[in-house]
Residue frames relative to the residue before (quaternion, step in Angstrom):
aa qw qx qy qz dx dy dz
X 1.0000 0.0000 0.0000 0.0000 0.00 0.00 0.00
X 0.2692 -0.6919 0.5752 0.3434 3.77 -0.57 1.27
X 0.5542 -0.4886 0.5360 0.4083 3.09 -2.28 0.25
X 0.2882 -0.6317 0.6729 0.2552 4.20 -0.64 0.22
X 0.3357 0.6518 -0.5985 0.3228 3.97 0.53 -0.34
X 0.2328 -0.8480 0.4469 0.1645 4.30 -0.74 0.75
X 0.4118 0.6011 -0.3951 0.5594 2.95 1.93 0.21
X 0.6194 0.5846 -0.3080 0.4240 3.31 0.40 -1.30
X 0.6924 0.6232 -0.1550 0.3289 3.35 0.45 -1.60
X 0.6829 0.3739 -0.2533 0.5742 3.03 1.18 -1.42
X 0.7054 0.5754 -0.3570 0.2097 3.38 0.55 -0.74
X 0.5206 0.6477 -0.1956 0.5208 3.09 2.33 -0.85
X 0.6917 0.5610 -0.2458 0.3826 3.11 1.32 -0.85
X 0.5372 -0.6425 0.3588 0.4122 3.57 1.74 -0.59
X 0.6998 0.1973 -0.2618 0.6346 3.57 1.28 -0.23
X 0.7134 -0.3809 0.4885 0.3277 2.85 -2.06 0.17
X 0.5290 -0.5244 0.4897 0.4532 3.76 -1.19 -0.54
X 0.6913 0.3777 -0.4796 0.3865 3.58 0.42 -0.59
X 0.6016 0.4953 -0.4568 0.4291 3.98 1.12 -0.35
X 0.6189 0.6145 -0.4012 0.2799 3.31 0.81 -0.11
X 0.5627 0.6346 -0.1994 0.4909 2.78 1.44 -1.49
X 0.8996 0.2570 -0.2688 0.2289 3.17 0.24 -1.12
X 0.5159 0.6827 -0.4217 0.2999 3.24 1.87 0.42
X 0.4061 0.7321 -0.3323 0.4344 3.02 1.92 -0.73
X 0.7426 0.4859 -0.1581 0.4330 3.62 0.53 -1.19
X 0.6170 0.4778 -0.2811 0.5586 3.62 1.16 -0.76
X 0.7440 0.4171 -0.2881 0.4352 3.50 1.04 -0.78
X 0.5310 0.5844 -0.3713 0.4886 3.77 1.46 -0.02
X 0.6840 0.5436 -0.2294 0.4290 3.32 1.28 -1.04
X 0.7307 0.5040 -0.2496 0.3871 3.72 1.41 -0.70
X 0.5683 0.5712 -0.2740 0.5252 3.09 1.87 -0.51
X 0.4259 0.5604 -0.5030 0.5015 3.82 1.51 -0.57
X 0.7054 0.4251 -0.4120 0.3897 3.45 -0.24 -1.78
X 0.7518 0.3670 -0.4123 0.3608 3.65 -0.22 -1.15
X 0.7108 0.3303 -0.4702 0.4056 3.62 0.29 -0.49
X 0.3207 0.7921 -0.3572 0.3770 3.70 0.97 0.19
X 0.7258 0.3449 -0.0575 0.5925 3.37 0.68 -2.01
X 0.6275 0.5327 -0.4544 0.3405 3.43 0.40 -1.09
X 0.7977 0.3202 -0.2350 0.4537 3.69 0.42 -1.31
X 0.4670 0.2714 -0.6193 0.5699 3.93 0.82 0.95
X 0.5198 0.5693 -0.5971 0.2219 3.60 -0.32 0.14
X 0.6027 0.4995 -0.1819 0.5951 3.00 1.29 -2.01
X 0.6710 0.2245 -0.4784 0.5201 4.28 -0.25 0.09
X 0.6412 0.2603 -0.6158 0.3768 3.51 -0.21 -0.19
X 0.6991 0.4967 -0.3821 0.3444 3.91 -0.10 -0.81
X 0.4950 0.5254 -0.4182 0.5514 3.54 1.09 -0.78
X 0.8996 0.3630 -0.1174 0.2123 3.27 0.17 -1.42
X 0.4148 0.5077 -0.3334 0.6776 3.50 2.09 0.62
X 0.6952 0.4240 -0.3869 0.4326 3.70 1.15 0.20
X 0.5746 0.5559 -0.3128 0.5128 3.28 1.42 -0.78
X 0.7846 0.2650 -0.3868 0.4057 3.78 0.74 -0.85
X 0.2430 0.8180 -0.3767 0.3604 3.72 1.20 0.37
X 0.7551 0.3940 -0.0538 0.5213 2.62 0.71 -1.89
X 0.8161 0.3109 -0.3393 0.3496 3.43 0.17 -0.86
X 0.2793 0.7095 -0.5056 0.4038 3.76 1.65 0.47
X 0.7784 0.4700 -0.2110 0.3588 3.17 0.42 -1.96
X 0.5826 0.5395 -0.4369 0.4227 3.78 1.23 -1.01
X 0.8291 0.3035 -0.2695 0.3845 3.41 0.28 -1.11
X 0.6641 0.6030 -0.4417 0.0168 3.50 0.72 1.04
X 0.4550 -0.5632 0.0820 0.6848 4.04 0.18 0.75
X 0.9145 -0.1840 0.2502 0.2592 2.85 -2.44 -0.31
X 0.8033 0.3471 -0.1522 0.4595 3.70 0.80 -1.04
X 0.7685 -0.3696 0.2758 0.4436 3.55 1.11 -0.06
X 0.7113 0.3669 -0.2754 0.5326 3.83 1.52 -0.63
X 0.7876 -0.4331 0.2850 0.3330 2.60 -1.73 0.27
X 0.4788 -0.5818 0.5665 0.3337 3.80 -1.29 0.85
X 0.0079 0.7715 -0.6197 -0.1434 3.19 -1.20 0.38
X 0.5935 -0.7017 0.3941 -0.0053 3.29 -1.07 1.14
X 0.8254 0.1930 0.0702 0.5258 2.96 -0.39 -1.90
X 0.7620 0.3435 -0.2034 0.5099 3.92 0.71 -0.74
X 0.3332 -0.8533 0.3504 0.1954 3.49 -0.85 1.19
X 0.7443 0.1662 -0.3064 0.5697 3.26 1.19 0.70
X 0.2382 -0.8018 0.5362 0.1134 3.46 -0.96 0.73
X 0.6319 -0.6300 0.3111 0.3270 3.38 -0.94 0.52
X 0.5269 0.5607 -0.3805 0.5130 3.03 0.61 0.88
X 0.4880 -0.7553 0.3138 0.3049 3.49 1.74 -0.13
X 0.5652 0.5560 -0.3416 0.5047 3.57 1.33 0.45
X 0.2879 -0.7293 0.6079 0.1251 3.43 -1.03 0.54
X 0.0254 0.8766 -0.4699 -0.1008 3.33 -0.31 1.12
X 0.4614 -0.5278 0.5651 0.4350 3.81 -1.19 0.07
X 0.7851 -0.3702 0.2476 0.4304 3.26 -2.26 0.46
X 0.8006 0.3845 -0.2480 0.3868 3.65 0.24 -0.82
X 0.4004 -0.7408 0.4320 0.3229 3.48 0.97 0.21
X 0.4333 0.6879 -0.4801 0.3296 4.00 1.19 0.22
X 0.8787 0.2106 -0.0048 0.4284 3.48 1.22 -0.82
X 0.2835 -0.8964 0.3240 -0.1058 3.45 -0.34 1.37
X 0.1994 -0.7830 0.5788 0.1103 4.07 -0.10 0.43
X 0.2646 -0.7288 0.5440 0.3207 3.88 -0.56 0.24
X 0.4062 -0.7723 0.4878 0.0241 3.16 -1.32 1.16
X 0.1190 0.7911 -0.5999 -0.0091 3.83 0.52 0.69
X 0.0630 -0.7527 0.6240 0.2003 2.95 -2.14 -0.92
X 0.3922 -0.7478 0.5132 0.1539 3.05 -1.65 0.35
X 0.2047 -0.8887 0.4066 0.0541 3.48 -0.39 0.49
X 0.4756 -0.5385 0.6485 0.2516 3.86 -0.86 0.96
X 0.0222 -0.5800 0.7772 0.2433 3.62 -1.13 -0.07
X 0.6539 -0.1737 0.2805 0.6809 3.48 0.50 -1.10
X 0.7132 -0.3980 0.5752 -0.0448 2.38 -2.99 -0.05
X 0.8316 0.5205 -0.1551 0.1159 3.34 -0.19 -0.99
X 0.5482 -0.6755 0.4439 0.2151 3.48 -1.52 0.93
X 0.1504 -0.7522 0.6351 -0.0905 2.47 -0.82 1.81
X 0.3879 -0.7419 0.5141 0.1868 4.15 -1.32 0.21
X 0.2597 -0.6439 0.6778 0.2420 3.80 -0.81 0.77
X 0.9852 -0.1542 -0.0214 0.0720 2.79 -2.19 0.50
X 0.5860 0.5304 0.0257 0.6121 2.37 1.91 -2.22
X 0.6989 -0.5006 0.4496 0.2423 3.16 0.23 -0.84
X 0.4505 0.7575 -0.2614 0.3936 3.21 1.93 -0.51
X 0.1516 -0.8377 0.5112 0.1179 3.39 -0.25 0.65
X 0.0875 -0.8797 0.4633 -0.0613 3.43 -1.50 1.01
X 0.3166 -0.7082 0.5141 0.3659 3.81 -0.27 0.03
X 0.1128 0.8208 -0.5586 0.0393 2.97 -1.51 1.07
X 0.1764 -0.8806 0.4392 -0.0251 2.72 -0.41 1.74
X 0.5195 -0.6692 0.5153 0.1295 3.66 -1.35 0.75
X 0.2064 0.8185 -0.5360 -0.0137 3.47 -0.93 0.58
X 0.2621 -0.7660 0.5746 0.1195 3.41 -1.33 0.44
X 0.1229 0.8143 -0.5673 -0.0015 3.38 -1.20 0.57
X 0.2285 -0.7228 0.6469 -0.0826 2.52 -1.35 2.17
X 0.3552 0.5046 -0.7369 0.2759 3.45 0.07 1.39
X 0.5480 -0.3391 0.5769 0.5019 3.47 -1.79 -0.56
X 0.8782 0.3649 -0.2328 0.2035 3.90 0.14 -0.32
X 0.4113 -0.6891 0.3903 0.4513 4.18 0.05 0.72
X 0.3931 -0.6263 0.6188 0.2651 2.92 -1.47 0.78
X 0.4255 -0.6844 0.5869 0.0776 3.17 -1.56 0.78
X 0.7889 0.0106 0.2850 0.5443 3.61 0.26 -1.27
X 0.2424 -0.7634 0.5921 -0.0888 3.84 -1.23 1.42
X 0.1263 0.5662 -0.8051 -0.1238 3.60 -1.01 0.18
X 0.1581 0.7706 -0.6150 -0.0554 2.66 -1.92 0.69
X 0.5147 -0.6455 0.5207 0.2173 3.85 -1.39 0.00
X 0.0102 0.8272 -0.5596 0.0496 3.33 -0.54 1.49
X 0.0836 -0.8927 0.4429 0.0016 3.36 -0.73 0.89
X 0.2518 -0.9130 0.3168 0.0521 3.41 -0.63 0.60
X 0.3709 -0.7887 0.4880 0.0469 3.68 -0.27 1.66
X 0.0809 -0.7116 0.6215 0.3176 3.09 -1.40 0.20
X 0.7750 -0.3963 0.1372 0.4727 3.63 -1.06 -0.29
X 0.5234 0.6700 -0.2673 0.4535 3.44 1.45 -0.34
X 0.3310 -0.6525 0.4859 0.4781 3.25 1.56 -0.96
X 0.2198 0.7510 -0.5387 0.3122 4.30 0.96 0.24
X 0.3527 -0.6600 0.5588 0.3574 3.47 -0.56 0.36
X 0.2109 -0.6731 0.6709 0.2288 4.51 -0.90 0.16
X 0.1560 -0.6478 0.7302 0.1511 3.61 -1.46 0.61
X 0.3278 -0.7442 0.5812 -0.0292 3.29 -0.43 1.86
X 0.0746 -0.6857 0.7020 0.1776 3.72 -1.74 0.47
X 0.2994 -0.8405 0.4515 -0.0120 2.43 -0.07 2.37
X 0.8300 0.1545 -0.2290 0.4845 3.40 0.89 -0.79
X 0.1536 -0.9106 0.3710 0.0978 3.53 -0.16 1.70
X 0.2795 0.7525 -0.4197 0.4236 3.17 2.23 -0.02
X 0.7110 0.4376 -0.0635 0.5468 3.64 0.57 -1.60
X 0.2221 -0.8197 0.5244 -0.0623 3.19 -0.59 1.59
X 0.6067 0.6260 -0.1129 0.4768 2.66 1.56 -0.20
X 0.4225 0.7126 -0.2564 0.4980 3.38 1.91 -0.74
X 0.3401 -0.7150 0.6066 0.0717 3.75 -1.47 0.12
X 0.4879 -0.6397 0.5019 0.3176 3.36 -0.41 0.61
X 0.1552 0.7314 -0.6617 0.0553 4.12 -0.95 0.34
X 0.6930 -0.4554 0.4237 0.3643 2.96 -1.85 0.02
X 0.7709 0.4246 -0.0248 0.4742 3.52 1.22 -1.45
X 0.1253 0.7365 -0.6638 -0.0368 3.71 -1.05 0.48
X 0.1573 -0.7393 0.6546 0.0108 3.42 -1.15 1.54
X 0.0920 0.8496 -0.5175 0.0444 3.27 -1.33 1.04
X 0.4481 -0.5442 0.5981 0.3811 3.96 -0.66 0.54
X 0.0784 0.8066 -0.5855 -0.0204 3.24 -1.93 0.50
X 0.2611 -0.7696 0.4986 0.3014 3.29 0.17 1.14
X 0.1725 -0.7271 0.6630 -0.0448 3.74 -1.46 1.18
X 0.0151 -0.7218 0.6850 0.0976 3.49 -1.48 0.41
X 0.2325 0.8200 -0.4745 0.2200 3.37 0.69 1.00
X 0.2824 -0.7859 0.5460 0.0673 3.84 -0.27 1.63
X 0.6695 -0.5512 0.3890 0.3108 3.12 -1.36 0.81
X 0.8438 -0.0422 -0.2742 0.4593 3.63 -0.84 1.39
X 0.0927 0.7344 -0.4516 0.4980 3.19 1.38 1.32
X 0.1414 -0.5913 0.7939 0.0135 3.79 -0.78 1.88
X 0.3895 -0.6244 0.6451 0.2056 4.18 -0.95 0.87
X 0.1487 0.7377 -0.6338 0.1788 3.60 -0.46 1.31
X 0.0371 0.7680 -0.5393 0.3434 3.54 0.02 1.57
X 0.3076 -0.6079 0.6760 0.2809 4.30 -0.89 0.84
X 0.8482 0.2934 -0.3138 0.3099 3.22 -1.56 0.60
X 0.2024 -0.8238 0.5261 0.0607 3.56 -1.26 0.20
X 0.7984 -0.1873 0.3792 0.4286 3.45 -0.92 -1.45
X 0.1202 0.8619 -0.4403 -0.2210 3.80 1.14 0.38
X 0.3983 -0.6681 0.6063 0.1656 3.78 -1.22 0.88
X 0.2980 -0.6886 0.5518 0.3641 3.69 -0.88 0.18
X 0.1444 0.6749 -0.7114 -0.1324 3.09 -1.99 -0.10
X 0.7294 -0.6341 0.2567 -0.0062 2.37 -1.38 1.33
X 0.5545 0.5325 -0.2296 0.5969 3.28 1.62 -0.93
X 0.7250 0.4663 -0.2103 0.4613 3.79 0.39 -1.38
X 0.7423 0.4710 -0.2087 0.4285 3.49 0.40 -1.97
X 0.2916 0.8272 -0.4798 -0.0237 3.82 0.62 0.11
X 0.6220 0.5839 -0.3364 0.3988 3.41 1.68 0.38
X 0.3634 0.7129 -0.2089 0.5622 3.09 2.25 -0.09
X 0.6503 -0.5642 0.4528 0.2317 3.15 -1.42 1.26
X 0.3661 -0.7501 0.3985 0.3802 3.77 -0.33 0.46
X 0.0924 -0.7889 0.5826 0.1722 3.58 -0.66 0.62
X 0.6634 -0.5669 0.3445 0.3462 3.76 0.50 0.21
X 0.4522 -0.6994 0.1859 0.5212 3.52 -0.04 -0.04
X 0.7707 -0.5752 0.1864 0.2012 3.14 -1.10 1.83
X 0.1184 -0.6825 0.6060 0.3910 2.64 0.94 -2.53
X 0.3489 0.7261 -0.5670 0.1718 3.84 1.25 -0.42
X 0.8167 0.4497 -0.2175 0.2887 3.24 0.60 -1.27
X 0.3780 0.6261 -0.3753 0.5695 3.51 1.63 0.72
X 0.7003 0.3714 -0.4457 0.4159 3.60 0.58 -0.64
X 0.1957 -0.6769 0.7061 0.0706 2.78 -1.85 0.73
X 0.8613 0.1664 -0.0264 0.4794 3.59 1.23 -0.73
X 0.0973 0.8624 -0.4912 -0.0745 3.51 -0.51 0.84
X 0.3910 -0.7439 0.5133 0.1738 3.45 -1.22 0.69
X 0.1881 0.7739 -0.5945 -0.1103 3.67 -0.82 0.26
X 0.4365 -0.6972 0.5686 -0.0058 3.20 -1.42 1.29
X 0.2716 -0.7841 0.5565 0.0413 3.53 -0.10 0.94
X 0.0664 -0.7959 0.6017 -0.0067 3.44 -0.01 1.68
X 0.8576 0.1887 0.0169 0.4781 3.92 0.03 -0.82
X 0.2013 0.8185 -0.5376 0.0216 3.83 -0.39 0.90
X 0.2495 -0.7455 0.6163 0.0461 3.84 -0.64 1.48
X 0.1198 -0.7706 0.6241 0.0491 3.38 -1.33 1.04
X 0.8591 -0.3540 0.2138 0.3014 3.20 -1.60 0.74
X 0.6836 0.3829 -0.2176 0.5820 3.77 1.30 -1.28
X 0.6788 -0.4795 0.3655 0.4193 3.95 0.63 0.26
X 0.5191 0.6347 -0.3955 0.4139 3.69 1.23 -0.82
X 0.1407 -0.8142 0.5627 -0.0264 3.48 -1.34 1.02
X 0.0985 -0.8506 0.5163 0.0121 3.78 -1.24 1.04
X 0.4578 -0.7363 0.4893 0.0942 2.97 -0.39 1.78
X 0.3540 -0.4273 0.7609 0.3364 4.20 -1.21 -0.03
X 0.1457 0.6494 -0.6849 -0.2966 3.03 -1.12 0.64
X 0.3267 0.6392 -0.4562 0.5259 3.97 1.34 0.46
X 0.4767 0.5882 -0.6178 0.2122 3.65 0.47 -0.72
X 0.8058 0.5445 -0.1106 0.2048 3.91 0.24 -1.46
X 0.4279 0.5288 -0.3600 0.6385 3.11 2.31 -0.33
X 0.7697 0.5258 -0.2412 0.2701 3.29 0.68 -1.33
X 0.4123 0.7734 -0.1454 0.4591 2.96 1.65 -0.60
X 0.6914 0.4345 -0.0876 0.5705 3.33 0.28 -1.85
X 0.8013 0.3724 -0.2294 0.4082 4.07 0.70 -0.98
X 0.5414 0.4118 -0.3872 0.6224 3.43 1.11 0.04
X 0.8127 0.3419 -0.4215 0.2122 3.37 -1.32 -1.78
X 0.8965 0.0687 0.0043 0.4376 3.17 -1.57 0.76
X 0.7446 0.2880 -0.3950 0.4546 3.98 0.59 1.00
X 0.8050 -0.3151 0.3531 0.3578 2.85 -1.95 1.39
X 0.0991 -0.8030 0.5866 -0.0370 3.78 -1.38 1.00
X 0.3155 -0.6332 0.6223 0.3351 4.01 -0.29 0.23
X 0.4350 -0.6384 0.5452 0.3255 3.64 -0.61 1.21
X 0.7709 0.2961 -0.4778 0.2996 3.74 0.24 -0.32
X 0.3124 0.6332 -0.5172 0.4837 3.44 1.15 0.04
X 0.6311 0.4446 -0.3706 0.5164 3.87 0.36 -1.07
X 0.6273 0.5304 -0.4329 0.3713 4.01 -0.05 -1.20
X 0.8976 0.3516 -0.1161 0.2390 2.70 -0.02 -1.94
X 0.4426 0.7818 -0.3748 0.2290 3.48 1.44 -0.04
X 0.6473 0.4692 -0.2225 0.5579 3.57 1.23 -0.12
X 0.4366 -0.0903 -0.8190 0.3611 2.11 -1.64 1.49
X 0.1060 -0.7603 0.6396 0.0408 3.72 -1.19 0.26
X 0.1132 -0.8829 0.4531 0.0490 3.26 0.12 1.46
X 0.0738 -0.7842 0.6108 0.0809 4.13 -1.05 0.38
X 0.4478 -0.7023 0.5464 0.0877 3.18 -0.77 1.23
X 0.0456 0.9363 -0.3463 0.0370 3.51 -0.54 1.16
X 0.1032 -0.9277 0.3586 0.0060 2.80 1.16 1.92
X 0.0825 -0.8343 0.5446 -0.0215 4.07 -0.52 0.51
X 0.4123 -0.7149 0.4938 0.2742 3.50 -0.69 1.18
């Protein structure tokens, strides 16, 4: 039969009571800490699953990233706030501009295009303008057929197109311009100025495709207002080509 006496005990036990005591207490105090650390372990891991997850929710339909705040992503889609829904995002493209001369001598604008929708273009309006080397805007008599016509800064026109999806437009001829010297079989238009241009812009206002669907500029009217008929920085003129148009379609 043991003695139960707690002096004894302790004394049986090798230590005193206050060493007991206080191992008892050191050993309550190590089991706090550990249950302490364990349960930040578990929130950080909990919490590298939770932001995991809400990565993966918010990403788009095919596997990339959603985008949000920017209205196209590199991938060529335009998405809405939740990234669930999407508009295709084509384009069209200026290569260039420029005045070239048939046979005679007859000078014209010819201009380049590309189309990167899925659908043929049918039919353009556009704005063509004319630079001299200085970058000066030129008021051109664009239409010298029409004797009637006025010289201006600007010349809109409709063009019928057959231009197939990923299709660079690569066609002889253009926009013919008079001169006077050459054109001597040609209605007189006074003097043109043709032979001043050095640069020409065109501005794709209106573009009709093949399925009846239609794309307005809506940029045409800024763009507008910043060109026609004002003073340019010639590199502003260079660099204006390639001329890209976003071609956003319901």
């Amino acid at each position: 039969m043991y003695n139960t006496n707690p002096d004894l005990k302790c004394l049986l036990d090798g230590r005193m009571p206050e060493e007991r005591i206080t191992t008892i207490m050191n050993t309550k105090e190590t089991n706090l800490v550990t249950r302490i650390f364990s349960c930040f372990i578990v929130f950080v891991i909990v919490t590298l699953f939770a932001i995991t997850a809400i990565a993966s929710s918010e990403s788009s339909p095919n596997g990339g990233p959603a985008v949000k705040d920017k209205q196209t992503s590199d991938k060529g889609y335009i998405w809405k706030n939740t990234g669930a829904e999407r508009k295709t995002a084509m384009s069209i493209v200026h290569e260039s501009a420029d005045i070239l001369y048939y046979e005679d001598g007859s000078p014209y604008i010819h201009d380049i295009l590309t189309n990167n929708t899925d659908k043929t273009v049918t039919e353009t309006q556009y704005c063509m303008l004319a630079y001299d080397e200085n970058g000066l805007p030129l008021k051109l008599h664009w239409n010298f057929l029409d004797s009637s016509a006025e010289s201006s800064f600007e010349n809109v026109v409709q063009s019928q197109e057959n231009i197939i999806p990923g299709q660079t437009q690569d066609y002889r001829g253009g926009w013919s311009l008079c001169d006077g010297e050459i054109m001597e079989d040609f209605p007189k238009a006074g003097n043109s100025g043709v032979n001043q241009v050095t640069y020409v812009l065109f501005c794709l206002e209106q573009v009709v495709f093949e399925d009846g669907s239609v794309w307005n500029n809506p940029d045409y009217e800024n763009w507008f207002d910043t060109y026609a008929g004002k003073e340019m920085e010639t590199d502003q003129l260079q660099n204006y080509y390639p001329y890209v148009y976003q071609i956003v379609l319901d």
